[in-house]
MDAnalysis code that builds the backbone (N, CA, C; Angstrom):
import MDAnalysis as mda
import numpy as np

u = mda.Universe.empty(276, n_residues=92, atom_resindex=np.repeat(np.arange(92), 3), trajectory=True)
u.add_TopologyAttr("name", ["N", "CA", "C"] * 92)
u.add_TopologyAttr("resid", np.arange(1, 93))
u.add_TopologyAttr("resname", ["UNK", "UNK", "UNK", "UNK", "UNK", "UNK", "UNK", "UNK", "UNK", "UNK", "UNK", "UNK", "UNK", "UNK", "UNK", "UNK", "UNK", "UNK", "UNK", "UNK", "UNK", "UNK", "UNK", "UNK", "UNK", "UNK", "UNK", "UNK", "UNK", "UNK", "UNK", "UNK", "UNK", "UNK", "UNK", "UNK", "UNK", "UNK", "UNK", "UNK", "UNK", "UNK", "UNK", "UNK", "UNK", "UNK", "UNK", "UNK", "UNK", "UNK", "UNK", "UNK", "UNK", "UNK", "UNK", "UNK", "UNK", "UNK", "UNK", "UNK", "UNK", "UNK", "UNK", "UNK", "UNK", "UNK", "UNK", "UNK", "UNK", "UNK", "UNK", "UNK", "UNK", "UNK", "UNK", "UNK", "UNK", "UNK", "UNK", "UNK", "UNK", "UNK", "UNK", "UNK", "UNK", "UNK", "UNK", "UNK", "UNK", "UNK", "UNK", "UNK"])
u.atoms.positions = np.array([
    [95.491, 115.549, 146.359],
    [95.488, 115.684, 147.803],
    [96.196, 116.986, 148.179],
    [95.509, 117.923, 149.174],
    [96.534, 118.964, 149.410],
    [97.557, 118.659, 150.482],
    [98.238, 119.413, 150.112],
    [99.267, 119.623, 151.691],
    [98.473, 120.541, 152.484],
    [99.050, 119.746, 153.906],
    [99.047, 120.804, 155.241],
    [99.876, 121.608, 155.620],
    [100.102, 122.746, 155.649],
    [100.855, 123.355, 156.531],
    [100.834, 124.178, 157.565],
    [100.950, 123.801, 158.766],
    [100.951, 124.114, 160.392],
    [101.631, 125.079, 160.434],
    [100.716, 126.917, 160.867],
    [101.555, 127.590, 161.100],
    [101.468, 128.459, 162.571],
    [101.947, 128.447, 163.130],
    [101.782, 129.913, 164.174],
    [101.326, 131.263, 163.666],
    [100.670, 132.227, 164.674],
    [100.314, 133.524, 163.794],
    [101.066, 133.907, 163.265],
    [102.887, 133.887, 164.345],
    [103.770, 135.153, 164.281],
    [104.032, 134.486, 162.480],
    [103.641, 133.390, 161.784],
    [104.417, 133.069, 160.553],
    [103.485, 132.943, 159.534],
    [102.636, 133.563, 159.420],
    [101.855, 133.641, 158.671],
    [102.019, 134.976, 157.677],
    [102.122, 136.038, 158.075],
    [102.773, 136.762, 157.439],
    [103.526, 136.727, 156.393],
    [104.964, 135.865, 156.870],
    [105.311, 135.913, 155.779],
    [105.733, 134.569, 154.791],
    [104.838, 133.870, 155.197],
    [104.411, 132.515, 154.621],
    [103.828, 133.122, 153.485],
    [102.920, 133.880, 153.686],
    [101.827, 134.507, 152.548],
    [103.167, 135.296, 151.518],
    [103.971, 135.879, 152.095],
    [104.618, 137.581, 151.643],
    [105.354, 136.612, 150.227],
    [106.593, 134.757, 150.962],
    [107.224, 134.360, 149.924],
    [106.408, 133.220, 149.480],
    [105.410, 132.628, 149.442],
    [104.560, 131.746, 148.722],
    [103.309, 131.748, 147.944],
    [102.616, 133.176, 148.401],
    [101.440, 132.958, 147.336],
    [101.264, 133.966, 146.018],
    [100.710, 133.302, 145.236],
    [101.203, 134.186, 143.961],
    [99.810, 135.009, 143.189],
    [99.942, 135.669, 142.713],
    [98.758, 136.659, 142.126],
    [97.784, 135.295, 141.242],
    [96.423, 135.358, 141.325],
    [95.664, 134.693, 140.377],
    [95.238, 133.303, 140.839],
    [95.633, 133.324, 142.355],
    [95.436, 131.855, 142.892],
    [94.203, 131.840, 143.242],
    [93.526, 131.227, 143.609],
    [92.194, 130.566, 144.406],
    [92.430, 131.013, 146.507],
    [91.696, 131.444, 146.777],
    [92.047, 131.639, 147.876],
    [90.927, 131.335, 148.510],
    [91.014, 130.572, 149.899],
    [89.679, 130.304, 150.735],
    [90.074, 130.605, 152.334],
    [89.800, 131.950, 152.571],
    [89.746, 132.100, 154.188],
    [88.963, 131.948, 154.983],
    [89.137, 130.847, 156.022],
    [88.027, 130.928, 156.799],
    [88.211, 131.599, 158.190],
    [87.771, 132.498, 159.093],
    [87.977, 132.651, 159.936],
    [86.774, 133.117, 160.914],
    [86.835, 133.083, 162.321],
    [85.218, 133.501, 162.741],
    [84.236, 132.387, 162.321],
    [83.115, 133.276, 161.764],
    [82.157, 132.322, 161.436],
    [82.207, 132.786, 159.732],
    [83.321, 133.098, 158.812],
    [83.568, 133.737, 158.095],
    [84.209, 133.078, 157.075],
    [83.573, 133.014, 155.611],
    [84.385, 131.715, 154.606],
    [84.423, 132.685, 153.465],
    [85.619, 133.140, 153.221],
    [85.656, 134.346, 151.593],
    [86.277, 133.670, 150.886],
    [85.769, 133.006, 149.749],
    [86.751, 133.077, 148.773],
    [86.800, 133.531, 147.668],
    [88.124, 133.705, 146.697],
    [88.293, 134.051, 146.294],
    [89.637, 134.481, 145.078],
    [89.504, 135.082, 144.232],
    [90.783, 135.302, 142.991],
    [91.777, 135.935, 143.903],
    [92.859, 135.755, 143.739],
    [93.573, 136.969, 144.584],
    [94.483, 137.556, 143.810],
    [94.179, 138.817, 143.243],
    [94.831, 139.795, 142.744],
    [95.888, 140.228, 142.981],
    [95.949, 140.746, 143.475],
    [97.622, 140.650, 144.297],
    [97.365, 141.766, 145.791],
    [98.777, 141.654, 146.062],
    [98.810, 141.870, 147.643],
    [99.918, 142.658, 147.626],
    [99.800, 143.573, 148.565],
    [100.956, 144.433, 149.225],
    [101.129, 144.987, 150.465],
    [101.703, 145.946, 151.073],
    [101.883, 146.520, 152.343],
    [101.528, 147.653, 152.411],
    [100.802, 148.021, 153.377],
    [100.237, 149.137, 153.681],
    [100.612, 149.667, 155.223],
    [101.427, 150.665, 155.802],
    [101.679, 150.672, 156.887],
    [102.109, 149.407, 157.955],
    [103.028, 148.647, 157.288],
    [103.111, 147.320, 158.074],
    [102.023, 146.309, 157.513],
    [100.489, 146.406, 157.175],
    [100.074, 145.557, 157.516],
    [99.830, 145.068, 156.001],
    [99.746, 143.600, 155.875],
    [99.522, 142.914, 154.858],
    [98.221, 142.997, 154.006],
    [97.976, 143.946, 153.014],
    [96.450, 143.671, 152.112],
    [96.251, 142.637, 151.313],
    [95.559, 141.547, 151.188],
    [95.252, 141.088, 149.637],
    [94.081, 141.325, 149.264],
    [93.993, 141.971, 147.983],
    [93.185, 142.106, 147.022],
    [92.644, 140.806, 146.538],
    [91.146, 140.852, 146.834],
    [90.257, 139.564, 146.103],
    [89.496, 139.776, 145.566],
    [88.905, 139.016, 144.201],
    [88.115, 139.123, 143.583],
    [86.926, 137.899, 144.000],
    [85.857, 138.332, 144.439],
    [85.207, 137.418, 145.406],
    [85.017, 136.405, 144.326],
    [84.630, 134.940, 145.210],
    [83.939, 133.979, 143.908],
    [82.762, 133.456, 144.434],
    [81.768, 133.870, 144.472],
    [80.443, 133.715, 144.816],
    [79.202, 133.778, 143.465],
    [77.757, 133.133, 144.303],
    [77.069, 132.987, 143.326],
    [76.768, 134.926, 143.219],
    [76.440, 135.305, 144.397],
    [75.965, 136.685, 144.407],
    [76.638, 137.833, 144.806],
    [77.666, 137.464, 145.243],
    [79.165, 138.394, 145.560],
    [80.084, 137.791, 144.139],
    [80.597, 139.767, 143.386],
    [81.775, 139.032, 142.856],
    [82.511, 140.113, 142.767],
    [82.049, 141.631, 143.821],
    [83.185, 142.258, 143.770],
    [84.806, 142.382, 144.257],
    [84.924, 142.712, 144.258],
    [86.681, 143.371, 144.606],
    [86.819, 143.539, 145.971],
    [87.483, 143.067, 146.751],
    [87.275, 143.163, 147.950],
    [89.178, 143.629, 148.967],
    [89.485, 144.141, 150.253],
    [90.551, 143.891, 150.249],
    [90.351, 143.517, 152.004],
    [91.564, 142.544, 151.843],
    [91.184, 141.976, 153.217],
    [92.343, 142.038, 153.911],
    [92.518, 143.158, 155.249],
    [93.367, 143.319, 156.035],
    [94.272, 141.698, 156.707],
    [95.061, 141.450, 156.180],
    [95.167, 139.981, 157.269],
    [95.662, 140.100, 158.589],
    [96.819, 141.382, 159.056],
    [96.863, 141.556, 160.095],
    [95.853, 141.997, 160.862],
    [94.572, 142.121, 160.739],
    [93.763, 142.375, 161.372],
    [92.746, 141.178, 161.637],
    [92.607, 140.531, 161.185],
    [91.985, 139.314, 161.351],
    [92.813, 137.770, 161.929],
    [94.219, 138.299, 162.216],
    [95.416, 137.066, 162.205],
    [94.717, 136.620, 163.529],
    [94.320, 137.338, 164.213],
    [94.121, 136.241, 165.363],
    [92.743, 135.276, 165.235],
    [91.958, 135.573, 164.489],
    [90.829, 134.827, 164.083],
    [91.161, 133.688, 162.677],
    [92.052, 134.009, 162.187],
    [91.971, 132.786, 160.844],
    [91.964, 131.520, 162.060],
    [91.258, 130.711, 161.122],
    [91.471, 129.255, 161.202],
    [92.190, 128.482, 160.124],
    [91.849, 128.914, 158.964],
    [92.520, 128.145, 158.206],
    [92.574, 128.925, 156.536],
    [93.714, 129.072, 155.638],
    [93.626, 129.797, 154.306],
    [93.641, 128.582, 153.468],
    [93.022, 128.220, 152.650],
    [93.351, 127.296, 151.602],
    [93.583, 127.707, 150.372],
    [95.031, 127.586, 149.761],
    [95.710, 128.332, 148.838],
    [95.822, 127.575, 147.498],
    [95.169, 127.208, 146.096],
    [95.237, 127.306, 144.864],
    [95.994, 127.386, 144.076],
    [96.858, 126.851, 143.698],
    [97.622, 127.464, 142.225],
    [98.393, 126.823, 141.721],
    [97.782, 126.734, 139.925],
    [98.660, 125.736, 138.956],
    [98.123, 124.045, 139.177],
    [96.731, 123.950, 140.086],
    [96.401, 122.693, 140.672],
    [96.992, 121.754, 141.891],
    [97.634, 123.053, 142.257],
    [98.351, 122.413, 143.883],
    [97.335, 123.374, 144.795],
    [97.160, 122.386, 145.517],
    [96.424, 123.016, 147.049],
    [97.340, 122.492, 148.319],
    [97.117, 123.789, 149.143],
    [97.847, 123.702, 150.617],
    [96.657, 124.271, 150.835],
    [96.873, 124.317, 152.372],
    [95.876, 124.592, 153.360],
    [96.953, 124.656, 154.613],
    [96.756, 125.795, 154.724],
    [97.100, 126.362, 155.757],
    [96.436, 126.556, 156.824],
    [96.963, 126.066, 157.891],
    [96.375, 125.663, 159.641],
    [97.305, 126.509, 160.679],
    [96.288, 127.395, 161.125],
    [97.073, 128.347, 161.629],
    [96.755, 127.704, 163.262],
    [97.724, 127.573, 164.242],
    [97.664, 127.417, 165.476],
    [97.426, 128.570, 166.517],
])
């Protein structure tokens, strides 16, 4: 069963920055928009948060990097992978 965790935008940030770890499973949905994916790792770029994904699709499987401060006001929800624990993150 995963956990939920309820977040506001302003904490999403750095929910991601001390909890998710290189090599997890990642599923963003936001918009009308569902990526998932390996996540390589992540860093800062001018303030804003990158993660590096390795898509997991039947016909997408490149490398991808996905601004999150730029999309923070559209997530609906990240569902996060790793070691066989799932959260899901519910952004308000």
């Amino acid at each position: 069963m995963a956990d939920e965790v309820i977040l506001e935008e302003c904490e999403v940030i750095d929910y991601i920055d001390h909890n998710f770890r290189e090599g997890a499973l990642i599923e963003i949905t936001y918009n009308r928009v569902f990526i998932p994916g390996k996540l390589l790792y992540f860093e800062y770029d001018d303030g804003d948060l990158i993660l590096t994904l390795q898509l997991q699709g039947e016909l997408l499987s490149q490398v991808v990097d996905i601004n999150i401060n730029n999309i923070l006001d559209d997530i609906i929800e990240i569902c996060y992978t790793y070691d066989d624990n799932e959260t899901i993150l519910v952004i308000k």
